[in-house]
C-alpha positions in Angstrom: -48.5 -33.8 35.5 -45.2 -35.1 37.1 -45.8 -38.5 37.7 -43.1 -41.7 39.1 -42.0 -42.1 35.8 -40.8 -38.5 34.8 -39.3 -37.9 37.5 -37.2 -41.4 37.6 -36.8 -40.2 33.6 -35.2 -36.9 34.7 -32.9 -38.6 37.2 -31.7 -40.4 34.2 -30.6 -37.7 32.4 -29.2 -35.4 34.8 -27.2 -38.4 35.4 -25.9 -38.5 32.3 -22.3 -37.5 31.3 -23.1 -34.0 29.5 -24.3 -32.8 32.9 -21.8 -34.5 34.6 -19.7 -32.5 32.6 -21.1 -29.7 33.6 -20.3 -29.8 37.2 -16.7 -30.5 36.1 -16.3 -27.3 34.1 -17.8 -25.7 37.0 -14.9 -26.7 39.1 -12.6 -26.2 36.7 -13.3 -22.6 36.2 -13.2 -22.4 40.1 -9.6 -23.6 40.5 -8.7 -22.0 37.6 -9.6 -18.7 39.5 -8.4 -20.3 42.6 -4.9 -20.7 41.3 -4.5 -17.5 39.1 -6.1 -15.1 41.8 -4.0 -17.1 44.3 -6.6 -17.2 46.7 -7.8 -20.5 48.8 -11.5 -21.7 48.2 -12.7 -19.9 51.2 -11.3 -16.6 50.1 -12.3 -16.9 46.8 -15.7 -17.5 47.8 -15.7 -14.4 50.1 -14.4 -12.4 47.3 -17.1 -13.1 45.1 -20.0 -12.8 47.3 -18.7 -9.6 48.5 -18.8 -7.7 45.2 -22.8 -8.2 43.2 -20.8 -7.1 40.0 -18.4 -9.7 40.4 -20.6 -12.5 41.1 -22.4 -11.6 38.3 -19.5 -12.7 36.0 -18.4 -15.6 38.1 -22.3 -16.5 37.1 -21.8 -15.5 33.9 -18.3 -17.5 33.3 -19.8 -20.9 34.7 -22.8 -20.5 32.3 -20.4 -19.9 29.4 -18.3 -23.1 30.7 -21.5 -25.1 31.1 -21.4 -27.9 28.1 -18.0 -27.0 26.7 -15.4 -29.9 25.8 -12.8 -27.2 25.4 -9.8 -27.2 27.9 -8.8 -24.7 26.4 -12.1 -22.1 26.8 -11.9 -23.1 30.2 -8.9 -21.7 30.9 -9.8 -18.4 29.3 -12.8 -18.6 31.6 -11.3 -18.6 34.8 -8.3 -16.6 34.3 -10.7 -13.8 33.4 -12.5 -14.7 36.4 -9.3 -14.6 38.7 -8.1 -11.0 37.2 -11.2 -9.7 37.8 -10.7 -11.0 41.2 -7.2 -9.7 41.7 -8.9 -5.6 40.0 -12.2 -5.6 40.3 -11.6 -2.3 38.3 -11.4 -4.6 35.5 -14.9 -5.6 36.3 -16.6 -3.9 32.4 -13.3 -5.8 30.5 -13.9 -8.9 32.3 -17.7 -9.2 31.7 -17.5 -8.2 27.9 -14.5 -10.7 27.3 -16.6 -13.8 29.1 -19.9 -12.4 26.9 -17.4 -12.9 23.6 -15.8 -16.0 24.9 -19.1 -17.6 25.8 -19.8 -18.0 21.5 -16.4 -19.8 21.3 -15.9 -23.6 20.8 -12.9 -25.8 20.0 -12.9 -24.9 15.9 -13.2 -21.2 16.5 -9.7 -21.9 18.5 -8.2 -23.9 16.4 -8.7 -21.3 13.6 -7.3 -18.6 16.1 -4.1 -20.6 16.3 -3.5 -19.6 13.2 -1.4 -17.0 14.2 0.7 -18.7 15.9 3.8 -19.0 14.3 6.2 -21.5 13.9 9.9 -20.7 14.9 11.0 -20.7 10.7 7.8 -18.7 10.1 8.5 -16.0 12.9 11.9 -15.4 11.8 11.4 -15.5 8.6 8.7 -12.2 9.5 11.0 -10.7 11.7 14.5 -11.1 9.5 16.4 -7.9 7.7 14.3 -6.6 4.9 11.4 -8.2 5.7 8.0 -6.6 5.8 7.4 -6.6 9.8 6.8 -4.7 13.1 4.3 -3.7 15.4 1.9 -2.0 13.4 2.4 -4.4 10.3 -0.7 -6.7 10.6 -0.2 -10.9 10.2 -3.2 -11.4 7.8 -4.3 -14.9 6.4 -6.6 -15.9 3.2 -9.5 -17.9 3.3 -6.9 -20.6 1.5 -4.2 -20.3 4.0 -6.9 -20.6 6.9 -8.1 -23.9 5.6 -5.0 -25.2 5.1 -3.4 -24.4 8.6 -6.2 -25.3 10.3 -7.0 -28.3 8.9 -10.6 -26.7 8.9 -13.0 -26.6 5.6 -15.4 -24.4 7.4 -12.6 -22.1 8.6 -13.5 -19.0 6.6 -17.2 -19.4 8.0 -15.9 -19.8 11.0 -13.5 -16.4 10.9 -16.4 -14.6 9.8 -18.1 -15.6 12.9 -15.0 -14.7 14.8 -15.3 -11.1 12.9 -18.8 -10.7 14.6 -16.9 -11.8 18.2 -14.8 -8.9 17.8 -11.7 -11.6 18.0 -10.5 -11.0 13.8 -11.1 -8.4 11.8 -11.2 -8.2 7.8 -7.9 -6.4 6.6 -7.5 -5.8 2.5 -4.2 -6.9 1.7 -4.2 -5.1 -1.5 -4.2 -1.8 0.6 -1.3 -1.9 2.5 1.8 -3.9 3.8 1.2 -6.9 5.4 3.6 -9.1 7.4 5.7 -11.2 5.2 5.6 -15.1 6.2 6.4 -16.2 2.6 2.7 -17.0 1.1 1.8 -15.6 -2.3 -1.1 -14.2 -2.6 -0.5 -13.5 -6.2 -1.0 -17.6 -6.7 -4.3 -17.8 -4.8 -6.4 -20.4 -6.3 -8.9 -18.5 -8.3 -11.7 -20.0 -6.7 -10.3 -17.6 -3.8 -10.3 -15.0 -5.4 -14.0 -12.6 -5.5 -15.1 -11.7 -8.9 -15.7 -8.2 -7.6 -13.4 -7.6 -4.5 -10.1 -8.1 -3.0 -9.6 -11.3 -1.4 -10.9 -11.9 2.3 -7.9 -11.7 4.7 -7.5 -11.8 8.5 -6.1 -9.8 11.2 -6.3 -10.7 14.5 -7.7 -7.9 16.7 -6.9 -6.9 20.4 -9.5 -9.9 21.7 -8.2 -12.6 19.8 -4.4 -11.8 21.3 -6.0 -11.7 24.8 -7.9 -15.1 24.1 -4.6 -16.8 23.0 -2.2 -15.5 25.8 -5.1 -16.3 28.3 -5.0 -19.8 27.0 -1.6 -19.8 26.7 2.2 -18.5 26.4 1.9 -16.5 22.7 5.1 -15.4 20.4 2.5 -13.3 18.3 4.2 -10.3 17.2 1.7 -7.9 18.5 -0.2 -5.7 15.9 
């Protein structure tokens, strides 16, 4: 039965700063959209109540925004939601990328950022002689994701990224691999599987769309 007292009770909560939040990364993701499709509010709106598929993923997007702390998911969010605006051709691309993006959280970026280089780092990839180009992967260890990250979970977290469809697992025993100066022949041993190369990351097609969504990227692409 819903009595006085529940319903005072749920007041409470929905007045609490998690779903405050929630209405704030709903208008985030709008004038995100607003701004990127360079539509006004009213033509935005009429844009997506004129398509079902694209409402769809506008509902879609502000579910994946609902709880999220991350500025930086947000901006993915709505910039997917403003291309699809500006091609609605796009409309298959844009729903699958907000499905993957709506499993990613503040670590899972940070670990992403791994590949962005560091002005010494990307010329040291890109000098004469060096193992580079287009189809020469950037790969990192488990040991080298921990580190630059900052993250202990960061392999676990990768994996999870794997699943995503943002990284993929690359052997660096099987082929070149860009050259930013690690040594993978000094990996600590407790790195190193008793029956299998080393894991190592690439980042796949997803992940590069992710980071230049979120930002300007100087990843070399693979």
């Amino acid at each position: 039965m819903i009595t006085p007292v529940s319903v005072a009770a749920l007041d409470a909560v929905l007045a609490s700063p998690i779903f405050s939040r929630q209405a704030r990364n709903g208008a985030a993701i709008v004038n995100i959209a607003q701004h990127g499709a360079g539509l006004e509010v009213d033509d935005l709106a009429r844009a997506i109540n004129a398509d079902p598929e694209t409402a769809r993923c506008f509902v879609e997007a502000l579910r994946a925004a609902e709880f999220t702390a991350s500025a930086e998911k947000l901006q993915a969010l709505g910039l997917s939601v403003a291309a699809l605006l500006t091609d609605t051709a796009q409309v298959d691309e844009e729903a699958w990328f907000i499905r993957q993006v709506a499993g990613i959280e503040t670590y899972h970026i940070r670990v992403l950022k791994c590949w962005d280089l560091t002005d010494a780092e990307l010329e040291a990839a890109l000098a004469p002689g060096a193992t580079h180009g287009n189809r020469t992967p950037l790969g990192w260890s488990a040991a080298e994701l921990r580190q630059r990250s900052g993250l202990a979970m960061a392999p676990t977290v990768a994996r999870e990224l794997t699943r995503l469809g943002f990284l993929r697992l690359f052997d660096p025993t099987a082929g070149p691999i860009m050259d930013t100066g690690y040594d993978y022949a000094n990996l600590p041993m407790s790195e190193i599987p008793l029956h299998s190369p080393p894991e190592c990351w690439v980042m796949e097609e997803l992940g590069f769309q992710l980071l230049n969504r979120v930002r300007a990227s100087s990843l070399p692409r693979q």
